[in-house]
N, C-alpha and C positions, 0 to 999 in steps of 0.2 A: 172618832177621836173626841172624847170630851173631857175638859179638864175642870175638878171640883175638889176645890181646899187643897191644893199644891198634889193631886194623886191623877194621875195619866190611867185611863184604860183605856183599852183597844176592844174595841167589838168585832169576834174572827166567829163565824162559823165553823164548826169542825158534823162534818158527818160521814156515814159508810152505807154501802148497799147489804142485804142479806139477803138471800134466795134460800127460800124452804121447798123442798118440792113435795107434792102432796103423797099422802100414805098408799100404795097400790092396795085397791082393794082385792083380796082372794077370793077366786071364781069359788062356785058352790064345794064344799068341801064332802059332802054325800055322794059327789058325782061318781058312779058307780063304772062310766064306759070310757075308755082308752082313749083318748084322740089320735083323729087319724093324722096320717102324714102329710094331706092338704091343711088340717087345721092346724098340725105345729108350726107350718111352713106359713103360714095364713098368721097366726098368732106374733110368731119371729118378726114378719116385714111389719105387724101394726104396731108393734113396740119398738123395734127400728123406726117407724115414724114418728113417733110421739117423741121418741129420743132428739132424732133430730129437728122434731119444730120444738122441742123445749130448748135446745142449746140455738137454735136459732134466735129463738125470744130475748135468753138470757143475751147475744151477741148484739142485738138490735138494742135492750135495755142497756148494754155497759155502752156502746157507743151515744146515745145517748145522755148519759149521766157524765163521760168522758167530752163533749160537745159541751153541757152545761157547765164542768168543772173549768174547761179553756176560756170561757166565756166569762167567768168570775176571776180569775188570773188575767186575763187580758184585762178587764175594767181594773184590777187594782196597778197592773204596770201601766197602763196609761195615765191615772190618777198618778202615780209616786212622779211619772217623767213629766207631767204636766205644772207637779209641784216645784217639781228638781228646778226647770227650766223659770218659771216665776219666779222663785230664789235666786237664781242667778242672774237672771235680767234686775232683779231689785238691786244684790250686790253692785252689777256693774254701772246701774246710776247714780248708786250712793259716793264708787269710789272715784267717778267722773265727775261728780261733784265734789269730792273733796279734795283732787287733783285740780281741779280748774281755781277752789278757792285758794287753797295753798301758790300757786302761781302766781293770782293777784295781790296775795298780801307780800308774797317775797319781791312783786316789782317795789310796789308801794315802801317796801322798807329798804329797800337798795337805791329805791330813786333819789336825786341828788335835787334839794330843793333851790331855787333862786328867792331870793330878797331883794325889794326892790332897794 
């Protein structure tokens, strides 16, 4: 928060993730011989894994970025309730004080004075 020539701004961070996955490169394209049934079968389960250690990454990255995002929300709700709470402990000394002076002046002007 900083205030300069009566204009208030707020300094907020705004960001997003983006995930590119990279371009499969194509096996040799001259390849002249059939794959056999162990190699589609072979091919299948190593792209099946790649599959899932990539969505695993991507899981591991978003809980992460999700852990940092809590962590910048927690520090501004504690910040605002810490504010909130110092506001209100100031109001209610100010209005204890202005209740306790308001009492001494209405004794003071109701008290009945003696002369000697």
């Amino acid at each position: 928060y900083e205030a300069d020539d009566d204009s208030y701004e707020l300094d907020r961070h705004i960001g997003f993730n983006v995930h590119v996955n990279d371009i499969a490169i194509m096996d040799n394209p001259n390849q002249i011989d059939a794959p056999s049934k162990a190699e589609i079968h072979a091919k299948f389960l190593i792209d099946l894994s790649d599959t899932l250690s990539m969505k695993l990454y991507d899981m591991v990255d978003h809980q992460s970025y999700l852990k940092e995002r809590e962590f910048v929300h927690r520090e501004l709700s504690e910040q605002t309730f810490s504010r909130v709470v110092g506001w209100t402990v100031t109001e209610a000394i100010a209005l204890m004080t202005i209740a306790i002076g308001q009492i001494m002046y209405l004794r003071k002007f109701f008290e009945s004075r003696r002369y000697l």
